[in-house]
C-alpha positions in Angstrom: 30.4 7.5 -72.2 31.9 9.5 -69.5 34.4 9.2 -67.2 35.2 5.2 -65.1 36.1 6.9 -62.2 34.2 10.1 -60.6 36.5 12.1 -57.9 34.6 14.5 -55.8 36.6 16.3 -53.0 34.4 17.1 -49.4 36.9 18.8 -47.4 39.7 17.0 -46.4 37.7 13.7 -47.7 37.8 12.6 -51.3 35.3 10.2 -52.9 36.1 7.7 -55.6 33.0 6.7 -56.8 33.2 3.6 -59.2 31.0 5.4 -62.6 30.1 2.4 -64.3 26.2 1.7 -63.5 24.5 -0.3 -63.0 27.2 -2.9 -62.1 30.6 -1.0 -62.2 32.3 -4.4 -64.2 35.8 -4.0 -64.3 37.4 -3.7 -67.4 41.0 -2.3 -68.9 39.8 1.6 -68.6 38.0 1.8 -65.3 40.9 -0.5 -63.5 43.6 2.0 -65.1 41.4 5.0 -63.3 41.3 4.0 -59.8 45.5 3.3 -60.2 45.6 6.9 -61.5 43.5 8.0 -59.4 45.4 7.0 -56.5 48.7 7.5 -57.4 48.0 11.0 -58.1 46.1 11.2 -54.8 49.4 10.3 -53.1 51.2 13.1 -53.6 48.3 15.5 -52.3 48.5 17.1 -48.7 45.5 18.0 -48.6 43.6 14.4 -48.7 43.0 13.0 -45.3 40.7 9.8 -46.2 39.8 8.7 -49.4 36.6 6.7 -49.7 35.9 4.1 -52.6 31.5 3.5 -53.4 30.0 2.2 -56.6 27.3 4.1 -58.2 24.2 2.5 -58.8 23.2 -0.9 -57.2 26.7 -2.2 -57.2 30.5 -1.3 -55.7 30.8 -3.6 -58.9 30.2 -6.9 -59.5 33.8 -7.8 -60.5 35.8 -8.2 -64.0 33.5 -7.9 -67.1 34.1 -11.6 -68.5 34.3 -10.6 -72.0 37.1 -9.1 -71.3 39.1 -12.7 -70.2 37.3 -14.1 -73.6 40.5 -16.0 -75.4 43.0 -14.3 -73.1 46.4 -15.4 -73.7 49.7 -15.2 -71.2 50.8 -11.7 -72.2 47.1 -10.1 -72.1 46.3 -12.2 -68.7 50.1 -10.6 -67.5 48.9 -7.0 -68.7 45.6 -6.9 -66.9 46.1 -8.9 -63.3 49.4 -6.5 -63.6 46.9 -3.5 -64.1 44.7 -4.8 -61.4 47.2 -5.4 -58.8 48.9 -2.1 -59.0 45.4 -0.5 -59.3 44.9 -2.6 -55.8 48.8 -1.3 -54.4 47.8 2.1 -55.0 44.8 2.0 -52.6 46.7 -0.1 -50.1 49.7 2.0 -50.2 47.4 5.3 -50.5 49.2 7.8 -47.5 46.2 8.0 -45.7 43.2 5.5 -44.5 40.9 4.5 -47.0 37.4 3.2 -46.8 35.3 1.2 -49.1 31.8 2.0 -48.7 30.0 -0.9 -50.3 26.9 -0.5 -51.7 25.0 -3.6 -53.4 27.3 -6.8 -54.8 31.5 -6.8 -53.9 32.4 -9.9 -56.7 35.6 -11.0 -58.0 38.3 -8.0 -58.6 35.7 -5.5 -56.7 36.1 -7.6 -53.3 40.0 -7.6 -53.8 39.8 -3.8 -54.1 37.6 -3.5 -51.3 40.1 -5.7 -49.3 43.2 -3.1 -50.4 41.2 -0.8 -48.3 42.4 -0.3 -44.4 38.5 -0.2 -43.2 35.2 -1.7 -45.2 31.7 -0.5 -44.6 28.6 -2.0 -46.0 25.0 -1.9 -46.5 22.9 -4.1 -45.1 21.8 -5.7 -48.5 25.6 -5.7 -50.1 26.6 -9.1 -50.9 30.5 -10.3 -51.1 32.0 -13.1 -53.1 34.7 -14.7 -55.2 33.3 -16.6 -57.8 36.0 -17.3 -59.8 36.2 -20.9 -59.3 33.2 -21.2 -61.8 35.1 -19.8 -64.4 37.8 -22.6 -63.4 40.0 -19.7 -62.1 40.7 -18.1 -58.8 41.2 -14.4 -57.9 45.4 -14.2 -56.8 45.0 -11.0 -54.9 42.1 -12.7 -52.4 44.4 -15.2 -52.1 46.8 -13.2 -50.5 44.8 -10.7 -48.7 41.6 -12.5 -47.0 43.2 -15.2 -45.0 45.2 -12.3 -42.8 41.6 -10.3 -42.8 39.6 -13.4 -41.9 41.6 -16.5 -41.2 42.7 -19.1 -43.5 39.6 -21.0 -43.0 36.7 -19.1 -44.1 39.1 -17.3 -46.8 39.4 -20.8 -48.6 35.9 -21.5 -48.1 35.0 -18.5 -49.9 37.5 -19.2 -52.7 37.2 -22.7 -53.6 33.1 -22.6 -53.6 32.3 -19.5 -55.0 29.6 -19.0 -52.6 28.2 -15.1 -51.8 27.6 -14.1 -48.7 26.2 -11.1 -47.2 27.2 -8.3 -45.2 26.6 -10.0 -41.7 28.4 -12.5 -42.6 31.6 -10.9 -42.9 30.2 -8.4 -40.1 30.8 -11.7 -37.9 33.9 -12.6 -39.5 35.3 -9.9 -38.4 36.4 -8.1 -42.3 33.6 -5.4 -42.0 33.5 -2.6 -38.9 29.9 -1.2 -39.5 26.6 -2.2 -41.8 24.4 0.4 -42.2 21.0 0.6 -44.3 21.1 1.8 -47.9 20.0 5.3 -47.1 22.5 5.8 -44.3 25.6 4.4 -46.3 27.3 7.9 -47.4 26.9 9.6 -43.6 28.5 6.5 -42.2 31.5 6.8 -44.0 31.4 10.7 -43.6 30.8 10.1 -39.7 33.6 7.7 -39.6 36.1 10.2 -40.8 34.4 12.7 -38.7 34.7 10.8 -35.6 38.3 9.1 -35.9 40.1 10.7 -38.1 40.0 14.5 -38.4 40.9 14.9 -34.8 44.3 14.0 -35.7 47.5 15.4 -37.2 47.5 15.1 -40.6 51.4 14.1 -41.1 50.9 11.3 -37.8 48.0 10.2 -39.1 50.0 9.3 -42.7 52.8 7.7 -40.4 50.7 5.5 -38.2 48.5 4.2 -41.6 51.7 3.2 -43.4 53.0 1.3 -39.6 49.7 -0.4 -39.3 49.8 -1.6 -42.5 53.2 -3.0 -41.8 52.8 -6.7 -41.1 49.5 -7.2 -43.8 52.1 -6.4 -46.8 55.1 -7.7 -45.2 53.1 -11.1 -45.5 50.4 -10.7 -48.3 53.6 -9.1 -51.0 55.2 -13.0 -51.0 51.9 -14.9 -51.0 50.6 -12.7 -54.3 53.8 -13.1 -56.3 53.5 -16.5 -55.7 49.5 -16.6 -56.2 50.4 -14.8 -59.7 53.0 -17.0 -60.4 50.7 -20.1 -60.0 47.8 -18.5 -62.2 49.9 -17.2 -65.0 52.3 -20.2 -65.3 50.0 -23.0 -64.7 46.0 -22.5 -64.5 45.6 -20.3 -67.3 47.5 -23.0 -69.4 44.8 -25.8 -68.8 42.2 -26.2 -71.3 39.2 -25.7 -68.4 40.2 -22.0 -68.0 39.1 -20.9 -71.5 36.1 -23.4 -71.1 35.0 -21.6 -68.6 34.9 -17.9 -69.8 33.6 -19.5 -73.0 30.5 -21.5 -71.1 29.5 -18.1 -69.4 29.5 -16.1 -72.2 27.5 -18.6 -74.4 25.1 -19.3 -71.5 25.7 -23.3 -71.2 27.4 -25.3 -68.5 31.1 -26.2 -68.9 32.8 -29.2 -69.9 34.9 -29.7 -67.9 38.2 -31.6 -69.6 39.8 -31.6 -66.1 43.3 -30.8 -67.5 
């Protein structure tokens, strides 16, 4: 198996193209690539836009379920740690970043995508937390989508479950462009193209970090606390292991309520 994570560099542009077809699930090693991945992109002068894409019919369909099989405190702790500075990384990358999102955005995928300062998307991608069915929720949605989208749609989209597609969030205001399928890579070229590369490199990494200002000022607090509830009190409850185990052994839950 090769690399999670492919890196290919187009000029001042650098793609981060999620290698695990045909759904990109996340698991320990690819969510442990896109941190490196950005964290050593940080310290590189010569990035100007850094654009996240799935490979295959996916951006990726969100956390591979066997993975939360059995999970206890300390493993949860280890991997929603994992995931949220894989998520940090993006958002506190020192230039823009784009997610370019090509077929389903589920789960950890959409929080990713959300990390990113500007989200692009075919016209067939679909987005959704479905969490809830699992009896969980996603922390770092929680924090993120109701300053993207308002609280009201954000906890429609958390407590159902529901997926929506790309013009849906095109109206709700979370996605600048859709393009079709074939178009997908030249928008996000153009987009860089047209906005960005005019610019001084150096402003441009001052003016991302400023704009960014008052989404992380707010969504920092509401994750710790998101975390907090998750760790300390859902993943406790009997229905949270009910629910990884009903997926995984194709039945409907039962639902012990406690």
């Amino acid at each position: 198996m090769g690399a999670p994570l492919t890196i290919q560099r187009a000029g001042a542009a650098v793609w981060c193209t999620l290698d695990r077809p045909p759904l990109n699930l996340f698991e320990p090693t690819l969510i442990q690539a896109v941190r490196d991945a950005f964290q050593a992109l940080a310290s590189d002068r010569e990035t100007r836009v850094a654009v996240i894409t799935g490979s295959g019919r996916a951006f990726t369909a969100g956390m591979d379920v066997r993975v939360l099989r059995d999970l206890d405190t300390a493993r949860a702790r280890d991997l929603i740690t994992t995931l949220h500075d894989a998520i940090a990384a993006v958002h506190c990358a020192p230039f823009p970043v784009i997610a370019a999102v090509n077929g389903a955005c589920l789960g950890g995928g959409f929080e990713l995508a959300l990390a990113c300062d500007d989200i692009i998307a075919t016209d067939t991608a679909t987005f959704g937390l479905p969490e809830i069915r699992l009896a969980a929720f996603p922390p770092a949605a929680a924090a993120l989508l109701p300053l993207r989208v308002g609280a009201s749609r954000a906890t429609r989209a958390i407590v159902t479950g529901q997926t929506q597609d790309a013009r849906y969030w095109h109206d709700a205001g979370l996605l600048s462009m859709v393009a079709p399928q074939s178009s997908l890579a030249d928008a996000a070229a153009g987009w860089f193209d047209t906005h960005l590369s005019p610019h001084s490199a150096v402003a441009l990494a001052h003016a991302i970090s400023a704009a960014r200002l008052t989404l992380r000022a707010q969504a920092e607090p509401a994750l710790d606390r998101a975390e907090r509830d998750y760790l300390g009190g859902l993943l406790k409850t009997a229905d949270a292991n009910e629910g990884v185990t009903a997926f995984l052994e194709k039945r409907p839950p039962q639902w012990k309520n406690r």
